[in-house]
Each structure stands twice: as C-alpha cells, then as structure tokens.
C-alpha positions as CSV (number, residue, x, y, z in Angstrom):
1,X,121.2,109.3,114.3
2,X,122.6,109.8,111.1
3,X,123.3,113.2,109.6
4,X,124.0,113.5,105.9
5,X,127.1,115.8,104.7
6,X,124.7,118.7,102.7
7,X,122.5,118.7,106.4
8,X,125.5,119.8,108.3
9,X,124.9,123.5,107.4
10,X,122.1,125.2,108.8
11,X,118.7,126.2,107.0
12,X,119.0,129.6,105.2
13,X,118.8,132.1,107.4
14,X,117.1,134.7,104.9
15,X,114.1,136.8,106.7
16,X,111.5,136.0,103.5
17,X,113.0,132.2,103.5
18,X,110.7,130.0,106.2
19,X,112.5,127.2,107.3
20,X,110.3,123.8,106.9
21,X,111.4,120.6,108.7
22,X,109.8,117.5,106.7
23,X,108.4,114.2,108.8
24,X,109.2,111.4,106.2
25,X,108.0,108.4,107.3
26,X,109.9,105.5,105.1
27,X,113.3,105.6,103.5
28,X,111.6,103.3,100.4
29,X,110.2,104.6,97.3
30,X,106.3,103.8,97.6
31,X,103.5,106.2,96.7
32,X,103.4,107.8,99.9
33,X,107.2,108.8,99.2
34,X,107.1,109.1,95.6
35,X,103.8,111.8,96.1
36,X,106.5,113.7,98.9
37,X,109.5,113.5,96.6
38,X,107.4,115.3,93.8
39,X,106.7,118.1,96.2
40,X,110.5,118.6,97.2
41,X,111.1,118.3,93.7
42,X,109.1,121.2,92.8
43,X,108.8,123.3,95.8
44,X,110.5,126.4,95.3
45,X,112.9,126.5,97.4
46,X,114.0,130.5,97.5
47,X,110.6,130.4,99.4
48,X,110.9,127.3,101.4
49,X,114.3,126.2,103.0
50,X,114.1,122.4,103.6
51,X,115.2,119.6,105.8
52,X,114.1,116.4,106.3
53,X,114.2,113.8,108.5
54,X,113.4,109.6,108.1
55,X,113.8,106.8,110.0
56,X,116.5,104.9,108.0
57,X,118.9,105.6,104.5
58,X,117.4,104.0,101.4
59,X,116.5,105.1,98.0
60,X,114.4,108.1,99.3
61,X,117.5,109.5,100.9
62,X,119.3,108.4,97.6
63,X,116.9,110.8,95.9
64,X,117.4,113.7,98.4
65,X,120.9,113.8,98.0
66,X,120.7,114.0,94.2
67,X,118.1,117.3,95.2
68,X,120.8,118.2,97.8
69,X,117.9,118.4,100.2
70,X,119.5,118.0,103.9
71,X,118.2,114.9,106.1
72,X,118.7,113.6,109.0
73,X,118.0,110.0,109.6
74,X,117.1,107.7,112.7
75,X,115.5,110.5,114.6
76,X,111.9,109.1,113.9
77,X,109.9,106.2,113.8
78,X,106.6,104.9,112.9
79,X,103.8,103.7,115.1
80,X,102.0,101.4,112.7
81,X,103.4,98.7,110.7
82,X,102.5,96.5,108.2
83,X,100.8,93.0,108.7
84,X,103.1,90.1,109.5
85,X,101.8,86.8,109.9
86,X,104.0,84.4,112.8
87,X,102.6,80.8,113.0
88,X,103.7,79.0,116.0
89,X,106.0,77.0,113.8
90,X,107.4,79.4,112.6
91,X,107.8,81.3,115.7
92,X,109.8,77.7,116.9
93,X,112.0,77.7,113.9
94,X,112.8,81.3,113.5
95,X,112.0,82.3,117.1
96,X,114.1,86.1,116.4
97,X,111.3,86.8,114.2
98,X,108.9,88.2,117.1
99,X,111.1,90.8,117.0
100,X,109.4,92.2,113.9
101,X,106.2,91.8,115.1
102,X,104.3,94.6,114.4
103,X,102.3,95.0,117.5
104,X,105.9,94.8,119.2
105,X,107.3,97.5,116.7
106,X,104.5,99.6,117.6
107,X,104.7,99.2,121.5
108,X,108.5,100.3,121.5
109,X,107.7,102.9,118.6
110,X,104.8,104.6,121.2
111,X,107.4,104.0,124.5
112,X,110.4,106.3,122.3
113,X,107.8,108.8,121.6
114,X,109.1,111.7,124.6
115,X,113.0,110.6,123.7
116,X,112.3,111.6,120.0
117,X,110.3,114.3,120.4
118,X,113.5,115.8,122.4
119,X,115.9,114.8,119.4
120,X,113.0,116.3,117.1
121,X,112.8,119.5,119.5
122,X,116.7,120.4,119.8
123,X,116.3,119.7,115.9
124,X,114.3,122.9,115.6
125,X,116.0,124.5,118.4
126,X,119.6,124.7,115.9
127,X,118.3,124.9,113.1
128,X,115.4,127.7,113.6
129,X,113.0,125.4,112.2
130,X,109.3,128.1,111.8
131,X,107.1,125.2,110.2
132,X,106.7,120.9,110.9
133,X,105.0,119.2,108.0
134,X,103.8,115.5,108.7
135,X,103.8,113.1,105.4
136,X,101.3,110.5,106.4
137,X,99.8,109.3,109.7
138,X,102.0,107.2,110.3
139,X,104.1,109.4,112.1
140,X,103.4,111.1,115.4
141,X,106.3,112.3,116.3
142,X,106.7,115.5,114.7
143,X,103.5,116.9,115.5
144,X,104.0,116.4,119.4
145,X,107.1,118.2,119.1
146,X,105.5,121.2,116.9
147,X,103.4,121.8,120.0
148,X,106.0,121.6,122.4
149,X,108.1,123.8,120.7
150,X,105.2,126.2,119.9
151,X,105.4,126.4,115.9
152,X,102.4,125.4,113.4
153,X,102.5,121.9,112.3
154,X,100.8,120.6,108.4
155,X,99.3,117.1,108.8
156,X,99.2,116.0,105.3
157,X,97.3,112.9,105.2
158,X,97.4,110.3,102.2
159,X,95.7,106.7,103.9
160,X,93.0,105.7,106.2
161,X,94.5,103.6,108.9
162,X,91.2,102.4,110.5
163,X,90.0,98.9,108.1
164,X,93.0,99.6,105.7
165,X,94.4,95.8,105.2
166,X,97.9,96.9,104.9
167,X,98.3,98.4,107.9
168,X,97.8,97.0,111.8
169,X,97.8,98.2,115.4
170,X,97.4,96.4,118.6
171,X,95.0,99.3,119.8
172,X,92.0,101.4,118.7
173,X,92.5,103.9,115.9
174,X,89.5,106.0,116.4
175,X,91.3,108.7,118.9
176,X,93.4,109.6,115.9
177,X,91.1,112.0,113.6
178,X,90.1,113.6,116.4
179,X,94.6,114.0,117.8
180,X,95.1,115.3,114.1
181,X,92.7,118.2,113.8
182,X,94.1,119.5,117.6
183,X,97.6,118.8,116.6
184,X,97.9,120.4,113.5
185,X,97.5,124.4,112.2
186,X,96.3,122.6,109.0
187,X,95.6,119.3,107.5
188,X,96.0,118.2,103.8
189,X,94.1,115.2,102.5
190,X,94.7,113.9,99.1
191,X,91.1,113.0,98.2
192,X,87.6,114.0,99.8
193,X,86.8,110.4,100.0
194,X,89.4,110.4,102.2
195,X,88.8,113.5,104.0
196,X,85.1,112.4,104.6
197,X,86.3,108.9,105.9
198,X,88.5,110.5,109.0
199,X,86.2,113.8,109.6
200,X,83.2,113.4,108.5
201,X,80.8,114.7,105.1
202,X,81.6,118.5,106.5
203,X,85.4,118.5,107.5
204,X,86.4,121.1,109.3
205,X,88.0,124.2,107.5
206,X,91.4,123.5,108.6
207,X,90.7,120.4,106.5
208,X,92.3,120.9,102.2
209,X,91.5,118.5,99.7
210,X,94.8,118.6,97.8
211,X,95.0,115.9,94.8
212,X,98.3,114.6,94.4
213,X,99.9,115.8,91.0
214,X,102.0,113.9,88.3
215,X,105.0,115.3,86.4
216,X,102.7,115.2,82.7
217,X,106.2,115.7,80.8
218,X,108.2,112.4,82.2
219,X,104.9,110.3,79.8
220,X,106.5,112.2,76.8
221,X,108.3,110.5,74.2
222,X,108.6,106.8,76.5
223,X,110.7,104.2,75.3
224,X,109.2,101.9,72.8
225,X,112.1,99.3,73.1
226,X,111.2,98.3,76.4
227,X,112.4,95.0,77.1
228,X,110.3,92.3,79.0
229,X,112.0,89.1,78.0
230,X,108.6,86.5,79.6
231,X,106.3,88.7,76.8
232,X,106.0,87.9,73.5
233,X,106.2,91.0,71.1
234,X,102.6,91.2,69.9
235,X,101.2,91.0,73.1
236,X,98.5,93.1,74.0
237,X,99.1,94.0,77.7
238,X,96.4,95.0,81.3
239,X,98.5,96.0,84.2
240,X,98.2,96.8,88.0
241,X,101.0,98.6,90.1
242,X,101.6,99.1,93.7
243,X,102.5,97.3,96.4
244,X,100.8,94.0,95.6
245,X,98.4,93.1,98.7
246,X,95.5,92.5,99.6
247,X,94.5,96.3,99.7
248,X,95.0,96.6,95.6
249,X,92.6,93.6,95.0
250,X,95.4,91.8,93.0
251,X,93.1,88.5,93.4
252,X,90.0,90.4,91.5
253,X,92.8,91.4,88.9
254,X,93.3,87.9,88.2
255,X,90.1,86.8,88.7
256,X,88.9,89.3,86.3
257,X,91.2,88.7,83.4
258,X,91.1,84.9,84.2
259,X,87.9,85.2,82.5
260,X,89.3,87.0,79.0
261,X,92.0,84.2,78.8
262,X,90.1,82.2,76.2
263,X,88.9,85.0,73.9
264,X,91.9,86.9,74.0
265,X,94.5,84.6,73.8
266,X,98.0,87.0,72.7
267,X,96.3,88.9,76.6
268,X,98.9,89.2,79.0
269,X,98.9,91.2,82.6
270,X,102.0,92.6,84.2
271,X,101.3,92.7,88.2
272,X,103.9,95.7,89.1
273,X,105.7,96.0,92.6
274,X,106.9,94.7,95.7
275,X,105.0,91.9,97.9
276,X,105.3,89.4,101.3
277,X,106.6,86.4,100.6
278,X,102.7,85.0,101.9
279,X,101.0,86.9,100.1
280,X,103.4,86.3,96.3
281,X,102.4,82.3,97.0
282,X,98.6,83.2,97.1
283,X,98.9,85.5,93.9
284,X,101.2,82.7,92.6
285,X,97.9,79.7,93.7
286,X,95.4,82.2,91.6
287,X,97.0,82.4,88.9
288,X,98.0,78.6,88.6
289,X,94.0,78.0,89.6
290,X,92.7,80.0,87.0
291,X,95.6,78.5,84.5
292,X,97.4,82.1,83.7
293,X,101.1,80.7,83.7
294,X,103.0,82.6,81.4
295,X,100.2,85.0,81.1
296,X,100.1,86.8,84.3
297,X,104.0,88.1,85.0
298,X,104.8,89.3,88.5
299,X,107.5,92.0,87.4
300,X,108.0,93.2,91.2
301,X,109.3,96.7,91.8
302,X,110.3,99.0,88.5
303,X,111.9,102.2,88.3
304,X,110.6,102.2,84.5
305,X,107.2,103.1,85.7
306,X,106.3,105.6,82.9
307,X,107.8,103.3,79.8
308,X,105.9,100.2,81.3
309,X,102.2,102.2,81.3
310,X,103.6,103.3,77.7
311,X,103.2,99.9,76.5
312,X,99.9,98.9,78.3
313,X,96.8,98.7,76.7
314,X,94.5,99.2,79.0
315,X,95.4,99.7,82.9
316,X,93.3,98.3,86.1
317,X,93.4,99.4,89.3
318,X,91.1,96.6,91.5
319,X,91.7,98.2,95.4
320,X,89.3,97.4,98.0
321,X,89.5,101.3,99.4
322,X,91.9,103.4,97.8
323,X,92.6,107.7,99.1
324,X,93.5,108.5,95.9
325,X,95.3,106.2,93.3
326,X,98.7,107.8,91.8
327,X,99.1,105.2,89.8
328,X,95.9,105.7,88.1
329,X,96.7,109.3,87.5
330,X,100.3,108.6,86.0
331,X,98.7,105.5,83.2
332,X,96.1,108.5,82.2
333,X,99.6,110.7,81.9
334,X,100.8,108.1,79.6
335,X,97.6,108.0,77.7
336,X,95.9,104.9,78.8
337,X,92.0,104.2,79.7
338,X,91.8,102.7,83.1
339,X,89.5,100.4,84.5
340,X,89.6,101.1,88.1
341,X,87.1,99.6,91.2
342,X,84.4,102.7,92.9
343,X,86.9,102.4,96.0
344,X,86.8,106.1,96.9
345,X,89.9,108.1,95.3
346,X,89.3,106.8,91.5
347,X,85.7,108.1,91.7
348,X,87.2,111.5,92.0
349,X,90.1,110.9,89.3
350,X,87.7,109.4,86.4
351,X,85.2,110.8,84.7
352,X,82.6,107.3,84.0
353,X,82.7,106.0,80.4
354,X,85.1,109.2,79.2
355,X,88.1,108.7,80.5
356,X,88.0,105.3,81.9
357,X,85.5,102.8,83.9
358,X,84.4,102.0,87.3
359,X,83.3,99.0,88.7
360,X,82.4,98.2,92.0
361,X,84.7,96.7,94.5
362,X,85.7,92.7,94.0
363,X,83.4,92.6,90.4
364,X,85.5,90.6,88.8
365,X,82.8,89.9,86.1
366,X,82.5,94.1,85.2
367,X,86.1,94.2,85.4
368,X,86.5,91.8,82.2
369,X,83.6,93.2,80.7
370,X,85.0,96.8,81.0
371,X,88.6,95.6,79.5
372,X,87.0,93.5,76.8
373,X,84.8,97.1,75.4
374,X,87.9,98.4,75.2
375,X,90.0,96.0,73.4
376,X,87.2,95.3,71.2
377,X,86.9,98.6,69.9
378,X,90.5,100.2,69.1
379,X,89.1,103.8,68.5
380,X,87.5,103.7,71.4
381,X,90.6,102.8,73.1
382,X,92.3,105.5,71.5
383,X,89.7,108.1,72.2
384,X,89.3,107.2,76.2
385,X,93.4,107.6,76.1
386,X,93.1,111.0,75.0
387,X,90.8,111.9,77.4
388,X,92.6,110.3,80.3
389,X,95.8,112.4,79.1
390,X,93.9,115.5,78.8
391,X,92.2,115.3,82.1
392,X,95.1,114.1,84.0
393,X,96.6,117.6,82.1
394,X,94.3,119.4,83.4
395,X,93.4,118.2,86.5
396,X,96.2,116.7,87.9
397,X,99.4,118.5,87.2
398,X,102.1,118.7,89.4
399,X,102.7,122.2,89.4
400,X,99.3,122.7,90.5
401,X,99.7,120.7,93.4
402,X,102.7,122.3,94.5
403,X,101.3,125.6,94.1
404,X,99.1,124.5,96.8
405,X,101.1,123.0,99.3
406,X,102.9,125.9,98.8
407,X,100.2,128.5,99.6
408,X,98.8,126.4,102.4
409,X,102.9,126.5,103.9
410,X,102.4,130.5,103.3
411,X,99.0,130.7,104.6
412,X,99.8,128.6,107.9
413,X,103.0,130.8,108.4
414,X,101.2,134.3,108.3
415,X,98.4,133.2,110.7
416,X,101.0,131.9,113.1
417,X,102.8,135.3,112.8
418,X,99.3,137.0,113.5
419,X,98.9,135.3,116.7
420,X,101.6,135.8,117.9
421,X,101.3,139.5,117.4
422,X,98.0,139.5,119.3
C-alpha cells in the first residue's frame, strides 16, 4: 500500500466540508478515468474534500498529484479483467503467463475482497471519510465497505459488463444490477441506454442519468501545425479513438472506408489508441486485405487528443454497444460531424442528419455512404460541424455535469443525515 506525500494529511476537517473517498478503478488514462479526472478537476472542492484510492501509480496518479488530490494506491483491486487469449503453445513457451489470466485475476481479486474491505474500512475510520463514490463496476470493494462502515455509497456506472467484448468473468454477471441498487444510496449512469440495459425501461429512482461532460474550451484555438509525419499534407482525414478492440468495431471502420479508397484517393484514417498485441495483427490483416497500407495509420495512444480531432474531417465512431461515447462528444467540441453506429449512447448524443449520422451496427456500406455525403458536399460539412459544436455546448458541458454529481453528493449526504436523525 502506497501512500502519496499530499495524502499524508487528513481530509479537511471543516463542518460544511463532506469528506468523499473516491474508488478509482485503473491507474491508466482511458475514458472511464479521463470522464473521473474531469470531475475532480472541476468539483469544487471548498464543498467536497477528496481522496482517492487505485490499485497501482500510473498517469492517473500523475494527474492527481498535479491537482494535489491525495491517493492512496494498492488498497483496491478489480474483479473483472480484460480478455486474454493463452494457446496451449503459448502456455508451453511462456508458461508464467497463466498468471495473467483473467479468470485467475478475478478468482484472487474476489478471495482479497474481506482483507480490502478492512484496509478500505480503517481508511474511513482515520480519515472521517462521510461519503464512498464507486467509478465503474469494476470495483466492489468500496461499496462493501460503505455498508460495513455504515455511510452512503454513489455507484456511478459508465459500461455494461454482461456481453461487453472487452471485458470477461469466469462467472455469471446477472447478480450484479440487482448487488448495485442494494449497495448503493444512489446510482449514476452515464447514458439511459445504459441505465435501461442493467435495470430495466423504468429504473428505479435511485437510478440518474448523468451524461458525461467535456471541457468545450480545451477545442479552442487547436494547433494547426500538428505533425503526423506517415500523412501527406493535403490529406483529408476519418478518424476513430479508443481503445482499439473489438468493442469499437475497428474492423467495420476499415471495412467501411475500404470501400471510399478508390474515389477518394488523398482519404486517409487515423485509428487512435492503445491495443493487444492479437488484436493490432487482425487490424494490421484488414487493412493489408482491403489494400489500405499507408492509408490507414495506427497512431496508438495520444495525449494530443483535441489537436488530432482539429484536423479531422469527418470522425467515426463504429462500436458494437457503446454507454455513452466521450470521444464522440469531444470531435463535436472540436467542430466535427460524426458518423457514429445506433449502439446505444450515440443515439442520445446526435441528433440524425443535424449534427452527425447513424448507422446501424457492423453497416459498413452506410458507413461509407454517410462519410462520402459529407465529403462531397463541403458546406454541408461545415454546417453539421457547427451544429455538433453547438450541441455538444449545450448539452454536454462539463460544468453541467459536475453541477450534478455535485448535487447528487449533496443530496445523498442530507438524506443520510435525515436518517440518522430518525
């Protein structure tokens, strides 16, 4: 367990402070932690009186220390994993890598479960913790220990786990709507798709929708010197960004603007983020299959996020089910149309034919279509851009989604006060 220097003092101790303890469930920089980060960014913190706590150091913890947000890490741990593929020859060449198994990861993360919830419990204990908020499913721990130590806990929810590609357990999933709701004083879901998907057309009304939010100011004034040495100047650019998998639908991508490659020939596609080794050489077989070498450029991850969507034309997003889609929200920040797949989030984000396009799930044929409407017709282009900016504006601010978090933290506070009065 590992204790970073700000953390060594105690939460504030102020009466109209409440003292919030933060479940984190990865020390990397993906959506789920870039969505959390933007909260702590924001929250204000003469109200709220943070600490966190994460399984391991990384950039995330790099980013609280620049906040000077107090964490703890190796106190918690997750019980569902990414998918890893072992072949049995591989398995007789590299025998140590069962031990990254994830059904093994999960069985030892489940067996720690009472020893963390102690370490999580004497946690609150010193530091007078009032309120346990839970970023993603992913994590158990924090809520068992919120009902041991008899303080509200905030579930706030941001991806399916039952039939989501990118994730795998060696059990049944389908106890775990239900272990939320009675584990939690409130739960936050970032879309109603995905609220409907764990509890049902009529959640219960412990249940928010909360959208997550983007910073509208950091698509200001982006860097039009961007360098990407592979792409020639005059390019016209489509882009996807995530963590490339099969979730996002990276093969529809290509498949999709596999068939523009004649017709547009100066067309290039940027495929943004991190990936397995596996799956990088099946990306890598499409794209030499549909011949799209030097056309399709697999940038892995960027911190540049906001200059790269500056210099896109149009931006995709192809997932088979996607909660919500931040990256979706961030390319209509920068002022970009996007052509995105009806896999439950985008349908909430873009209005049809206004600010953007849906397509149904794997169409790689209205996928092209879409894109080439809007490179054919510049103004059109230009016009859906300004409309994805305004809406994102409007509808998806940041501030706005703080504000919310933050009354729910209020809100969840004062009715645990009122019962325990009664």
């Amino acid at each position: 367990m590992d204790i970073n220097p700000t953390s060594s003092k105690h939460l504030s101790s102020d009466s109209d402070t409440v003292r919030v303890l933060i479940i984190a469930h990865d020390s990397q920089l993906y959506g789920a932690q870039m969505s959390l980060l933007d909260i702590l960014r924001k929250i204000d913190r003469s109200r709220f009186a943070l600490m966190v706590l994460v399984p391991s150091t990384g950039p995330f913890t790099d980013a609280l220390d620049k906040l000077g947000i107090p964490y703890i890490s190796g106190v918690i741990r997750r019980w569902i994993f990414e998918p890893r593929s072992l072949a049995f020859r591989d398995f007789l060449c590299r025998p140590w890598r069962v031990l990254k198994h994830p059904y093994l990861l999960a069985f030892l993360s489940l067996a720690g479960i009472p020893l963390r919830v102690l370490l999580i419990s004497l946690v609150v204990r010193r530091q007078g913790v009032q309120l346990i908020y839970t970023n993603t499913a992913t994590v158990l721990d924090g809520a068992i220990a919120a009902r041991l130590c008899h303080i509200p806990h905030i579930w706030h929810l941001r991806e399916r786990i039952a039939d989501n590609r990118d994730l795998t357990s060696p059990c049944s999933v389908e106890w775990l709507p239900e272990f939320i709701l009675r584990r939690s004083s409130m739960v936050i879901a970032n879309s109603n798709a995905l609220a409907s998907q764990l509890f049902g057309i009529n959640p219960p009304a412990k249940v928010n929708v909360v959208h997550n939010g983007v910073d509208i100011e950091r698509f200001f004034n982006l860097k039009s010197t961007l360098n990407l040495p592979d792409v020639p100047a005059d390019s016209r650019l489509t882009a996807i960004c995530g963590i490339v998998s099969p979730q996002k639908g990276v093969v529809t991508y290509i498949r999709a603007v596999a068939k523009l490659r004649h017709e547009y020939p100066n067309l290039h596609h940027l495929i943004i983020g991190n990936t397995s080794n596996t799956y990088r050489l099946l990306v890598e077989q499409e794209i030499l299959k549909h011949e799209l070498e030097g056309r399709v450029h697999l940038l892995g991850y960027r911190t540049d996020i906001p200059d790269l969507l500056g210099k896109v034309d149009v931006y995709i997003s192809a997932s088979v089910y996607e909660s919500f889609g931040r990256t979706i929200i961030e390319a209509m920040a920068a002022g970009k149309p996007v052509v995105a797949t009806r896999s439950g989030g985008p349908q909430e984000i873009i209005e049809d034919g206004i600010s953007g396009f849906l397509v149904d799930v794997g169409d790689a044929a209205a996928m092209a279509s879409q894109i080439a409407k809007l490179l054919d017709d510049p103004e059109r282009m230009k016009t859906m851009g300004q409309a994805a900016r305004l809406r994102a504006a409007i509808f998806f601010d940041l501030g706005q989604t703080v504000m919310r978090i933050e009354h729910i933290f209020s809100d969840t506070i004062k009715n645990s006060r009122c019962s325990d009065a009664e």
